[in-house]
GUNUTOR-596516 format. One record per residue: x, y, z of N, C-alpha, C in turn. Coordinates in pm, whole numbers, plus 32768, in hexadecimal, padded with zeros to 4 digits. Each point is the difference from the previous one (the first is absolute). Example, Ala and Ser with C-alpha at 12.3 -4.5 7.8 and 13.67 -1.06 7.14 Angstrom:
! residues 2
85277DC7830C7FA780778000805A80788000 7FDD80697FB88052807780067FB3806D8049 
! end
This chain:
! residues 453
7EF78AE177D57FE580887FD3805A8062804C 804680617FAB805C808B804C7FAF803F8019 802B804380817FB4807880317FB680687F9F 8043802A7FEE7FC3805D7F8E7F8C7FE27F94 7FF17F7580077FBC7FDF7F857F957FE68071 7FDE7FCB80707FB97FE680717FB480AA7FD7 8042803380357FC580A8802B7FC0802E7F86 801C7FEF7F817FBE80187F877F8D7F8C8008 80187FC57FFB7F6F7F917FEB7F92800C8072 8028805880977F80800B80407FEA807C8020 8042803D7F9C7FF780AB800E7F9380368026 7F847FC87FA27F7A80647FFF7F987F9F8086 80457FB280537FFE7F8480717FFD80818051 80828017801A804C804A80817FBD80897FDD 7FEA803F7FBD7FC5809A7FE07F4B7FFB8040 7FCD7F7D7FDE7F73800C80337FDF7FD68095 80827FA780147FF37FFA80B28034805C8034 805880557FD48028808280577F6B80987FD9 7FB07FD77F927F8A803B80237FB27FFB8041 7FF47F4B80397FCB7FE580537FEA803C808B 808E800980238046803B80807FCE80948012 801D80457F8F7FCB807B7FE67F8B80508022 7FA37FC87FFF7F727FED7FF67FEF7FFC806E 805A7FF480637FC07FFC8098803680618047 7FAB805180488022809B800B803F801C80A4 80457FC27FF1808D7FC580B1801A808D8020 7FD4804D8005800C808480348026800180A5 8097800A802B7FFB801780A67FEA8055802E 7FD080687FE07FDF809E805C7FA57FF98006 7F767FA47FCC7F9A800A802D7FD47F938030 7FBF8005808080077F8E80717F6A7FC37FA0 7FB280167F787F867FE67FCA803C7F7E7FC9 80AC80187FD8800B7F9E7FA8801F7F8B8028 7FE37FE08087805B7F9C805A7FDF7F517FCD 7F9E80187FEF7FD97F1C7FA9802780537F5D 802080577FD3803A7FF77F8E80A37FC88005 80508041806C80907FC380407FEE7FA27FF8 7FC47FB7806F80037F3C7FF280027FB67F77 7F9C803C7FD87FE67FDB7F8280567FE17F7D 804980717FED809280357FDC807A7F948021 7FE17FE18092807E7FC8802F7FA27F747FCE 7FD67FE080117FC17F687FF580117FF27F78 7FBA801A7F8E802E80387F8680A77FF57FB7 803F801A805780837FFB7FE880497F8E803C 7FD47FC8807780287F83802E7FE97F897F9F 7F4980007FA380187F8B7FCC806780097F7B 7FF980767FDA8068800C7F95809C7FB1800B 801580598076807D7FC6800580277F5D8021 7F767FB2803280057F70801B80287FEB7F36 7F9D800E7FC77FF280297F7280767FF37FB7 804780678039809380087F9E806A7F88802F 7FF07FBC80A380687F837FF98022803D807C 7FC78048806F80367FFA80967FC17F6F8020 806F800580697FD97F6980777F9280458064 8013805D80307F9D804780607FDB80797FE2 7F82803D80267FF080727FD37F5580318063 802B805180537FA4803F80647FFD80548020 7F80804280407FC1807C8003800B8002808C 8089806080307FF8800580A37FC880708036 7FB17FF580978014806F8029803F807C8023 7FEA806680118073806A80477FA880708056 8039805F803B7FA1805880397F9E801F7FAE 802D80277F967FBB805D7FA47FEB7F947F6B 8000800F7F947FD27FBB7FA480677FA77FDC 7FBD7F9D7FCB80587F558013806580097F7B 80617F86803880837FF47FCF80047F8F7FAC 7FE17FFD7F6380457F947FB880907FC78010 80077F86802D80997FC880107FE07F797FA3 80537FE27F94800E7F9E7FB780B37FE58019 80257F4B7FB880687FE88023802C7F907F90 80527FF27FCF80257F7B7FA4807A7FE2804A 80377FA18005808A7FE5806080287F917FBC 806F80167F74800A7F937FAE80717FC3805C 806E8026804980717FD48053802680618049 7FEA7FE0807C804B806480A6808A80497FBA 80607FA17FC48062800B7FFA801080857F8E 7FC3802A7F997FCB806F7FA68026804D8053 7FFD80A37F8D7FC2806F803D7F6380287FEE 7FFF803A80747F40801880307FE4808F7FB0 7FB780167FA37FD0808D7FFD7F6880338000 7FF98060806C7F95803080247FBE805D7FC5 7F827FD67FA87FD6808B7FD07F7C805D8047 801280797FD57FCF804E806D7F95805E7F9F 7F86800E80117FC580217FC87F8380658041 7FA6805D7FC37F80802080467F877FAA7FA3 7F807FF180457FA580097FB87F90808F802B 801B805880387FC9806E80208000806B7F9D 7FB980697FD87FEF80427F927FE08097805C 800980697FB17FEB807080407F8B80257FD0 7FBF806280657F5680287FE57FDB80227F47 7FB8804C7FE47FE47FF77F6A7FF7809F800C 7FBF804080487FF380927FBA8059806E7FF5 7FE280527FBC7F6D80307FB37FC97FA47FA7 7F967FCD7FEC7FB87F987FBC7FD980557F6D 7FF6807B80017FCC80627F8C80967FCA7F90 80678028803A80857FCC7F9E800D7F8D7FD4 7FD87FA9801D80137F7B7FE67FA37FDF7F51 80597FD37FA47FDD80027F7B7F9E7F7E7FE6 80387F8C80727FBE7F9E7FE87FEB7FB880A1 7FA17FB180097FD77FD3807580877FA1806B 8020806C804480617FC9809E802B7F7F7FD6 7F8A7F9D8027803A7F8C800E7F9C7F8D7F98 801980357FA57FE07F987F94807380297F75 80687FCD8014806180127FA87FE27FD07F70 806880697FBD7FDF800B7F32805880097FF9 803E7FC07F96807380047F967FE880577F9A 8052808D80127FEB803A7FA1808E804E7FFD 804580327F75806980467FB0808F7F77804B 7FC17F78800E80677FAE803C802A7FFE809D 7F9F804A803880398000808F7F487FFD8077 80147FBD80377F987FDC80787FFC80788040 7F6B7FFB7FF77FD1809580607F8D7FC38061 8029803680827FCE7FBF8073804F80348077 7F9B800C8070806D7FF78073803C7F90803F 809D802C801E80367F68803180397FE77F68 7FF3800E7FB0802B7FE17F71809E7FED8021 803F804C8026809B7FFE800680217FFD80B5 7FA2805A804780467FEA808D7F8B7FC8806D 80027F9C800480617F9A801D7FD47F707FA2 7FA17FE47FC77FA17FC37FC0805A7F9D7FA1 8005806D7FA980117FD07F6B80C57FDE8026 803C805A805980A97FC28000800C7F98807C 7F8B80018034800B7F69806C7FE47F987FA0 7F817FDB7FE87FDE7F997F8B807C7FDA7F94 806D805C7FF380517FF77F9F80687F94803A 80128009808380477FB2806A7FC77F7A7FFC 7F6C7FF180257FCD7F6B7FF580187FE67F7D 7FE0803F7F77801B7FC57FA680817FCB7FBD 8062802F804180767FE8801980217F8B8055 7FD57FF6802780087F86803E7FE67FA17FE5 7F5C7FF27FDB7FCB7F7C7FD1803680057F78 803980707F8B805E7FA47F85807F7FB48049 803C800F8096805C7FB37FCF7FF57FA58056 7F737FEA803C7FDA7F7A802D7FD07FA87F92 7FB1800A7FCB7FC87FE37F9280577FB07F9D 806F80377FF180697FF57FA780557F968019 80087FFA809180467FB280488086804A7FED 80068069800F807D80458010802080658091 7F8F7FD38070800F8061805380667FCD8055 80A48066801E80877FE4801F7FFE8015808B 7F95804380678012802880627F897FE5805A 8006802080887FA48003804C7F7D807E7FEB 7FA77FF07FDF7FB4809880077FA0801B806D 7FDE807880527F937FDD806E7FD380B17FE9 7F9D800F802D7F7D80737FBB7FE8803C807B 7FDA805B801F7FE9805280387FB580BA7FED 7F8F7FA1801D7F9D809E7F8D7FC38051806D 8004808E801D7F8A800B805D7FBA80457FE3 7FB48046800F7F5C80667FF9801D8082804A 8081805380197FC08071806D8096805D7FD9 805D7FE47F98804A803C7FD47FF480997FD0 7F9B800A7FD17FB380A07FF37FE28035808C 7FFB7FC3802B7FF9805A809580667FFC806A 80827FF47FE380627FB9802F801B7FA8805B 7FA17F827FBC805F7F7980567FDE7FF68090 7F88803E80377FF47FF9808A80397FA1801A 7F8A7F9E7FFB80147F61804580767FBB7FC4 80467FEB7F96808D7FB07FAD80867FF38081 7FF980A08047808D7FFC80417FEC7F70806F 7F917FF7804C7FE57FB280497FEC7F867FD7 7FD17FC87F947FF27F7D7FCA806F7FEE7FCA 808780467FDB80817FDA7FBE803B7FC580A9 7FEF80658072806E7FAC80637FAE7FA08038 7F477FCC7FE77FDE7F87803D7FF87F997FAA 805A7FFD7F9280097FB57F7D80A280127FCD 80467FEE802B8083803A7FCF80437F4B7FD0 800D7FA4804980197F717FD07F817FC87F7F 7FB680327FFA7F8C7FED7F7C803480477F82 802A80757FFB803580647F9F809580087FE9 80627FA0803480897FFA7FF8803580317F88 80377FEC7FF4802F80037F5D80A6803A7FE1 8034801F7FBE806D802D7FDC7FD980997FA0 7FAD80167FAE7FD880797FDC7F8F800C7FC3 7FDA80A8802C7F4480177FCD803480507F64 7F857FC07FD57FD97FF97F767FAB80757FFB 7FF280A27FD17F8A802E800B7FD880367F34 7FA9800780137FD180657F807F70807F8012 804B8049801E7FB6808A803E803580567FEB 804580197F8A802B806D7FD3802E80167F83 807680587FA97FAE804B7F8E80917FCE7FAD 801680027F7A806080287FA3803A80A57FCE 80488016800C802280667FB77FC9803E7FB1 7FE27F8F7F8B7FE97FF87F6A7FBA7F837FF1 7FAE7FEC7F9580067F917FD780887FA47F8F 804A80AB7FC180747FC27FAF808C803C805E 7FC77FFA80B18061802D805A80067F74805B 80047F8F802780097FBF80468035800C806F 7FDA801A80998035801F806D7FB57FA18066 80768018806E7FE57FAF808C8002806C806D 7F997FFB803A7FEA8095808C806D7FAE8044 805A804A802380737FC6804B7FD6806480B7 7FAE80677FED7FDB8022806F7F6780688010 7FC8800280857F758022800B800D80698042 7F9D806580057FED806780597FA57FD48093 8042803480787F7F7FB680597F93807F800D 7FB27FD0805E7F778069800F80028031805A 7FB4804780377FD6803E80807F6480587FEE 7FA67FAC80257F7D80497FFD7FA380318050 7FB8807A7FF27FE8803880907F78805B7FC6 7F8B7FFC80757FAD80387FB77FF380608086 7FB0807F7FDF7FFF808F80437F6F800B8000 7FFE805B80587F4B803E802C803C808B804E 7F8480727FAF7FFD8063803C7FA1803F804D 7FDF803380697F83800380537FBA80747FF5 7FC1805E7FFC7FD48070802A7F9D7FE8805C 7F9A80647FE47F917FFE80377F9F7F6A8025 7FAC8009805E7FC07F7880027FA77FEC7FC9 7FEA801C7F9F7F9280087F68801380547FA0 7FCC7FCA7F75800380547FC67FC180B87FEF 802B80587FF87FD9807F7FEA7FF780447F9C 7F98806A7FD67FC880517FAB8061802F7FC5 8036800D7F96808980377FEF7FFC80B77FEE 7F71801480107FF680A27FF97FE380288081 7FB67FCB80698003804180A8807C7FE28032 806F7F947FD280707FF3802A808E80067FCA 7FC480247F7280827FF57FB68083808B8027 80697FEF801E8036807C7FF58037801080D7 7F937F9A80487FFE8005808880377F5A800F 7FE37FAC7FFC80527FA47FEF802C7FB87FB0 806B7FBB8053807B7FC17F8B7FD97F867F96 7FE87FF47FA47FE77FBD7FA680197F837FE1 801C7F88804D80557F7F800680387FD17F6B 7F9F7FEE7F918019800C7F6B8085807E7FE9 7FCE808B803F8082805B7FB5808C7FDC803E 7FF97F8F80A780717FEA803D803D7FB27FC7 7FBA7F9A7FF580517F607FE6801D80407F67 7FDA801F7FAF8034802C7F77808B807B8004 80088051807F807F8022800580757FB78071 7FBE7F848029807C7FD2805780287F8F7F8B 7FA47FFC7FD4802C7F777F64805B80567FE0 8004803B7F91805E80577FBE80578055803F 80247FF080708069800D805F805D7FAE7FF5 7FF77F68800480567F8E800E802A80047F96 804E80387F78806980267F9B8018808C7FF4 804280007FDF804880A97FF57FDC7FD47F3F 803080BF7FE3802780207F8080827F9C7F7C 80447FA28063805C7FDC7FB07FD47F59801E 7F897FCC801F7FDD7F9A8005802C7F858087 803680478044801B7FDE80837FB47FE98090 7FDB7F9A802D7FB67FE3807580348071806B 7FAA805580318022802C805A80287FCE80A7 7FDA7F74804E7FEC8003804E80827FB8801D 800B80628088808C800D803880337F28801B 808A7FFB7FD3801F7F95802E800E7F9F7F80 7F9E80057F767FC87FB77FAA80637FE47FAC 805B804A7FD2807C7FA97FE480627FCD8018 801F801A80BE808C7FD28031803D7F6D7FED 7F967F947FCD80457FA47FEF80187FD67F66 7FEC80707FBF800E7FDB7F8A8077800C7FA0 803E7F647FC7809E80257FDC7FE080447F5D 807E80597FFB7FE780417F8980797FC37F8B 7FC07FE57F89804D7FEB7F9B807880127FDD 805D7FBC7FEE807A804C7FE17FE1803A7F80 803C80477FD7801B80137F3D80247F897FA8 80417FA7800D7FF87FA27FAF7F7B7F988000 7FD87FFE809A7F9E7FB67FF87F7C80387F97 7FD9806F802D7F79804C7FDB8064803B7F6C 80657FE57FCA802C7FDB7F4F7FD87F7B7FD5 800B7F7B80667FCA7F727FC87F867FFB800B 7F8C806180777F987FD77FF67FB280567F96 803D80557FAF7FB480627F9580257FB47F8A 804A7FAF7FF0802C7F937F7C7F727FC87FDD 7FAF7FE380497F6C7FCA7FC27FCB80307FCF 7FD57FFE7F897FA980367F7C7F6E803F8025 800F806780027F93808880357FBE806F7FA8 7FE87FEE7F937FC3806F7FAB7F81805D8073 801E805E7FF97F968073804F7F7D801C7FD4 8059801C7F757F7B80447FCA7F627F707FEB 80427F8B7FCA7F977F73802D7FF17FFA8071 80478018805E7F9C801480A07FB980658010 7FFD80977FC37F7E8036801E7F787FEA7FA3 80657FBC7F787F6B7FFE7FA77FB57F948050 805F7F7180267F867FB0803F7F9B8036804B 801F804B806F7FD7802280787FB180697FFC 802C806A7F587FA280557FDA7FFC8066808C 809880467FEC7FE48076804D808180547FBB 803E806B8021801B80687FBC80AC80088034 80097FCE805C8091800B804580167FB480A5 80487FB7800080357FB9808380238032808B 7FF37FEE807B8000804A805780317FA1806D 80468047807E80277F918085809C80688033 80557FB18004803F80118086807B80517F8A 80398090801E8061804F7FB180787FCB8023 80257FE07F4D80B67FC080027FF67F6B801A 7F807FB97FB780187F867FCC7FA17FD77FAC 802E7FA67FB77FAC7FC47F737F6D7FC58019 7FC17FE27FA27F8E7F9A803380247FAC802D 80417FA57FC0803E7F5D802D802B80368093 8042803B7FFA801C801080B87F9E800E805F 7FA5809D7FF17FB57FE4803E7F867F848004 7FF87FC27FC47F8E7F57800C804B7FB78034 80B38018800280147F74802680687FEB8066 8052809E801480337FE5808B7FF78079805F 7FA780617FE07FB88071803C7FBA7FD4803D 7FBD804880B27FB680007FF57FAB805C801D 7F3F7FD07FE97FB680757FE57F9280128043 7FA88050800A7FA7800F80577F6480257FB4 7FB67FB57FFB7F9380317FC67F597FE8804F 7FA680357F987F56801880737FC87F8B7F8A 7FFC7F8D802F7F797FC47FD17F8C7FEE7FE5 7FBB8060805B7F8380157FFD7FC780738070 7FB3806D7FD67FF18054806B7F6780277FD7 7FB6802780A17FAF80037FE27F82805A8069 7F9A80167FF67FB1805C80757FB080517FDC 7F978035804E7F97803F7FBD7FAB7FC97F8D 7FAC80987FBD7F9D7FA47FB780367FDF7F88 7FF77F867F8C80567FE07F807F8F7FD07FC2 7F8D80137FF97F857FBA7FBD7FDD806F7F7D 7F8F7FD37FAD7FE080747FA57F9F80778068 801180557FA37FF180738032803F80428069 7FB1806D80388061806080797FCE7FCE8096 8039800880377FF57FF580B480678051804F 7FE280708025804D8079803A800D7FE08089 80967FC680257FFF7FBC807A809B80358016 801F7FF3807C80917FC980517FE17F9F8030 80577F9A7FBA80017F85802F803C7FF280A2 7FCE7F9E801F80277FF1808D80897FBF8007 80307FAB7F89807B7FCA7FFE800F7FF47F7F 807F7FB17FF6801F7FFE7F8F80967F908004 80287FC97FB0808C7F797FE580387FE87FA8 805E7FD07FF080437FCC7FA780617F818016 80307F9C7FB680337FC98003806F7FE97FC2 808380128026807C80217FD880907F8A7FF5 7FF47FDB7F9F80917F8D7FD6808F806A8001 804E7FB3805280867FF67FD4805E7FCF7FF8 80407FB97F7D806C7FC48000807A80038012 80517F95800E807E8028803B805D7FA77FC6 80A880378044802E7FE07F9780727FA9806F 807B7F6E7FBA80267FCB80638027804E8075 803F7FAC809B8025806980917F7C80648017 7F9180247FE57F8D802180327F8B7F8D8018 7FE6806280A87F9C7F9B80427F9B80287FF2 7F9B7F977FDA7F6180597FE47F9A8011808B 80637FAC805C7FAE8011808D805C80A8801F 805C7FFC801D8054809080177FCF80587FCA 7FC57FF77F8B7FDA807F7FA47F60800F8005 7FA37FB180257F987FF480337FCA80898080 80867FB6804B7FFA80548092802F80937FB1 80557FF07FB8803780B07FF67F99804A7F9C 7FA67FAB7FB97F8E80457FCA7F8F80198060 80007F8780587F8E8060807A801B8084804B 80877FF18024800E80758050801A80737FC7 80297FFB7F838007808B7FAF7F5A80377FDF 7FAE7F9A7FE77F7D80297FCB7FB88038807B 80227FDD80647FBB80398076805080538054 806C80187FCB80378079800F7FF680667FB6 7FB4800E7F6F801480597F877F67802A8005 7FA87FBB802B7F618012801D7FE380898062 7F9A80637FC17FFC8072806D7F997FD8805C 800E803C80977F8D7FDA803D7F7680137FFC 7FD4802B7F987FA67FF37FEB7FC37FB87FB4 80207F60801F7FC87FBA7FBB80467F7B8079 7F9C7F697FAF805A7FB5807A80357FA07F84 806E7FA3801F80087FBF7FA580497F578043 7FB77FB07F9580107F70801580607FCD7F92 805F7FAB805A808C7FC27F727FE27F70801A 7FFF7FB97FA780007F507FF880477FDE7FA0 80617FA1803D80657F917F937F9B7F8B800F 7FEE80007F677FEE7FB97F9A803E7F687FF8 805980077F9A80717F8D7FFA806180307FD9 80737F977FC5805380307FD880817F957FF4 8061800E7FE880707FB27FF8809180507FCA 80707F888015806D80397FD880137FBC7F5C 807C80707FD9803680177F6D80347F4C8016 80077FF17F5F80437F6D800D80767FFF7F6A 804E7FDA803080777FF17F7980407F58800C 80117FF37F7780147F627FF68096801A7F8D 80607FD0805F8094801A7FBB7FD87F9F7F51 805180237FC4805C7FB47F7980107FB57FF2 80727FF3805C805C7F81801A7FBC7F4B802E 7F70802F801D7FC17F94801B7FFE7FAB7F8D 7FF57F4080157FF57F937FB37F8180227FC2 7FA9801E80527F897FFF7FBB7FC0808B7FA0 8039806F8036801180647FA280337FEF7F72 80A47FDC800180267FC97F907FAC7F7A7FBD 7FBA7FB3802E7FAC7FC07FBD7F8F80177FCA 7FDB808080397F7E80477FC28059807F7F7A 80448001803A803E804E7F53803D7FA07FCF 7FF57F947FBF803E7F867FA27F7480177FE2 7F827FF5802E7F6D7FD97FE37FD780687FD2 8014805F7FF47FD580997FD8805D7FF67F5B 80947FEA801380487FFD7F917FBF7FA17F91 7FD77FB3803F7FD57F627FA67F7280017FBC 7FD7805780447F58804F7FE47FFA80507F82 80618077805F800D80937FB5803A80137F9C 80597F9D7FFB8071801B7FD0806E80707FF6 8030802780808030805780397FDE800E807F 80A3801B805F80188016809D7FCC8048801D 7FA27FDC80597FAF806F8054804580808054 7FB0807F8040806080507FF87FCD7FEB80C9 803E802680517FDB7FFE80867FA780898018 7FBE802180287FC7808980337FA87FCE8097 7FF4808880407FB08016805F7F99802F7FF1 7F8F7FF380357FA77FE380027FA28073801C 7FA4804B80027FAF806C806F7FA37FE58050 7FB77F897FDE7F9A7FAB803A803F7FC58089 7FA07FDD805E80087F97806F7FD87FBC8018 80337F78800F7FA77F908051802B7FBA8077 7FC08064804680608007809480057F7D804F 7FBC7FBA7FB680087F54806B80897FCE7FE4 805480077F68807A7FE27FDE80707FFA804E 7FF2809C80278092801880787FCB7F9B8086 7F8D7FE4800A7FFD7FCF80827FE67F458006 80277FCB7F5880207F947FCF808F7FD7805B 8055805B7FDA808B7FE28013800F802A809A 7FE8802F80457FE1800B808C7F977F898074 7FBD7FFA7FAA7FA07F77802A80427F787FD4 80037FD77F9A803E7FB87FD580947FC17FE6 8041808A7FBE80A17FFD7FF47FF77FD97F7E 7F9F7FF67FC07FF1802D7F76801380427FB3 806E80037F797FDC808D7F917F9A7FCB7FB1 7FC580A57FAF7FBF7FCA7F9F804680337F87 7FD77FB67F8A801880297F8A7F7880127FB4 7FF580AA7FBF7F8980517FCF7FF07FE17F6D 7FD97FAC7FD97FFF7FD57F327F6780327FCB 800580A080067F8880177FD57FDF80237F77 7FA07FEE7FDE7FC480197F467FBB806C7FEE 7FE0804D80637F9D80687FF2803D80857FA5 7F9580557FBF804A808B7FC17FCC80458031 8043808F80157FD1807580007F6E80637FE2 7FE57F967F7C7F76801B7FC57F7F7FB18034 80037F9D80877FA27F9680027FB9804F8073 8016806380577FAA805780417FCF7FAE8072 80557FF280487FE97F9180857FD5806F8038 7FA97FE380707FB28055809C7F8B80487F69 7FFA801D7FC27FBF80657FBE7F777FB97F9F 7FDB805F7FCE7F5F7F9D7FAF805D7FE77F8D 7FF37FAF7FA6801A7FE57F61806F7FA8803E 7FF87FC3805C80927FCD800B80217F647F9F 805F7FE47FD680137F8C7F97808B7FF77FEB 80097F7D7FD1806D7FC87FE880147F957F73 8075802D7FCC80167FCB7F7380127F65803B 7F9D7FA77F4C7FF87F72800980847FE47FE5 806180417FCC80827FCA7FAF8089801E8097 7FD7803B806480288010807D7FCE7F8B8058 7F9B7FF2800B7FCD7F8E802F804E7F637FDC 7FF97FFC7F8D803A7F877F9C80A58000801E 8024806C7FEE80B180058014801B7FD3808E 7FA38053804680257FFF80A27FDB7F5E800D 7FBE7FAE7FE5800D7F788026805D7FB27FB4 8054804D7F8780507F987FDA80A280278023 7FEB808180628084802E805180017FBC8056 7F9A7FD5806E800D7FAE8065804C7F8D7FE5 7FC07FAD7FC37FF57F977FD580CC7FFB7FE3 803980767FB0808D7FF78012803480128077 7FD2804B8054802A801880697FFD7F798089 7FC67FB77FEE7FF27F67805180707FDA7F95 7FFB7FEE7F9680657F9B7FCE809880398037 8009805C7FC0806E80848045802F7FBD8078 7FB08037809E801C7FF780847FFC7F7A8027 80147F687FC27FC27FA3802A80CA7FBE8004 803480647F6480957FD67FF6804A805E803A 80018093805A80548052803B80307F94803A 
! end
């Protein structure tokens, strides 16, 4: 049996075990969900015995455990490592959500669920990729797995289990699928990532809350502070204010930022998706620029005082926020960490006290062209799509990547299926079945591909 005819005949197979997966609510930000992790990972270990690994185990790590599976048809092969999460991001607001979190529906052709597309539904696409071309007896290469649980929260524990595991995970190149297409009638390869830098804030006032009418007007308001030192950190033309934040950043030539606007961008379909009225960010560059080699500064979540129904006439005693920013290659997210503390507690009036904490974070990651295995993932995209994929960068981060090739001496190559419309981090999030289906029969070229570079 050909591949393809494999993947059609256990189609509605592979769609109900990746519901399976689904269904289990691997949430890492909340320490509630922790025997749901194991679970997840255990879950996914027997699978992958399932699809035709020789080994396949649920290791420890500091923090939540590490699927490592391995097939080793000949030393003499090339090894490829795929790299995956099984971690999912929290669910709310729960009021938005059209259909229940984690009991996935097929509906208008595309899986709705969390985890549906990141990381769930395009990891599973990898095992299933695999076991067609075990199955088949067509698998050309070495394959070995590598899944972990804590990628939404960046990777605590991974950096440390990659250098006390580095002869276990060898390989010649990582395999990932965690990221997006263009188009679905755009075929692309993220040829590069934005890194992170995350940092959460606290503002202090008073040592309790106060009456906001015996005190309002006499002291300083921690809610009215942190809401004007937030909106401090950009200026009017969309620019990070804090001193230092772009010195390492190389700027475009003109021809370049002419090849990187060649990718197919209708505007006006980016605000209808997104359903807002006009585009906004950094003055004197496109969208595509700013997502993908800008970078930007934004508030994730802010918060303080009373937010319940009804009134409660208070000054809060504090108040926070938590603030992402990405970056773009030659920026350090530890460097820029420090230059966001000391500006924020330099820009704070004294009348108030204030607390800075880094978060996580990582560096930008770019994966040249010219790579064997790049060019073998666009033969597999061509052979799919029918049509050469286009290269773009990326706006997203997955800051463990850059520290693949630093730990390891590893590149990776990014072969993701996801769209624009599948609403990853957010409620309604989903992912098309006919994305799903392609994305395992791209792989599947892509081993045959890299097995003859």
């Amino acid at each position: 049996m050909d591949t393809k005819t494999y993947i059609a005949a256990n189609r509605d197979r592979f769609l109900q075990e990746l519901f399976e997966v689904l269904r289990i609510p691997s949430i890492s930000a909340r320490s509630e969900h922790k025997p749901d992790m194991v679970r997840c990972a255990e879950w996914l270990r027997d699978k992958l015995l399932a699809a035709g690994a020789d080994r396949a185990e649920v290791m420890p790590s500091e923090g939540n455990p590490v699927v490592f599976a391995e097939k080793i048809i000949d030393p003499a092969r090339p090894t490829v490592l795929v790299y995956g999460h099984y971690d999912v991001m929290p669910v709310e607001p729960l009021d938005e959500w059209r259909t229940e979190p984690f009991e996935p529906v097929i509906d208008r052709g595309r899986i709705w669920c969390r985890g549906a597309n990141d990381d769930k539904g395009q990891l599973y696409m990898q095992a299933k990729a695999f076991e067609t071309l075990t199955a088949t007896g067509k698998l050309p290469c070495n394959v070995k797995f590598m899944l972990e649980g804590e990628e939404e929260i960046g990777s605590p524990s991974l950096y440390r289990w990659c250098e006390e595991h580095r002869e276990l995970v060898a390989a010649d190149v990582i395999l990932v699928s965690d990221t997006s297409l263009l188009a679905w009638d755009v075929p692309s390869i993220t040829c590069g990532l934005r890194g992170l830098c995350y940092m959460e804030v606290e503002v202090t006032g008073p040592d309790k809350d106060l009456h906001s009418g015996l005190y309002g007007g006499a002291v300083a308001n921690p809610a009215n502070v942190l809401a004007k030192l937030v909106a401090s950190l950009t200026d009017e033309r969309g620019r990070v204010t804090i001193p230092g934040f772009y010195d390492d950043v190389r700027e475009l030539t003109p021809q370049e930022r002419a090849d990187f606007n060649k990718a197919p961008f209708d505007a006006e379909k980016y605000k209808q998706a997104l359903d807002i009225a006009e585009v906004a960010g950094e003055e004197g560059y496109t969208t595509m620029e700013r997502t993908g080699v800008r970078p930007s500064l934004d508030v994730n979540g802010i918060w303080g005082g009373y937010t319940q129904e009804g009134t409660k006439t208070i000054i809060p005693s504090r108040a926070s926020a938590k603030i992402s920013m990405r970056l773009v290659p030659n920026q350090d997210w530890e460097k820029i960490a420090e230059l966001f503390e000391r500006h924020f507690r330099a820009i704070a009036p004294p009348t108030v006290r204030v607390n800075v904490r880094k978060l996580h974070g990582g560096a930008p990651y770019v994966s040249p062209t010219d790579l064997p295995a790049y060019q073998a993932a666009a033969r597999a995209f061509e052979t799919t799509f029918g049509k050469k994929p286009l290269p773009f960068f990326s706006g997203g981060s997955i800051p463990i990547i850059s520290a693949f090739e630093r730990i390891l001496g590893i590149k990776a190559i990014l072969m993701g299926f996801g769209l624009d419309r599948d609403a990853i981090h957010s409620p309604n999030e989903s992912f098309s079945v006919d994305c799903f289906l392609r994305g395992i029969e791209t792989i599947v070229e892509f081993y045959k591909n890299y097995a003859h570079e």
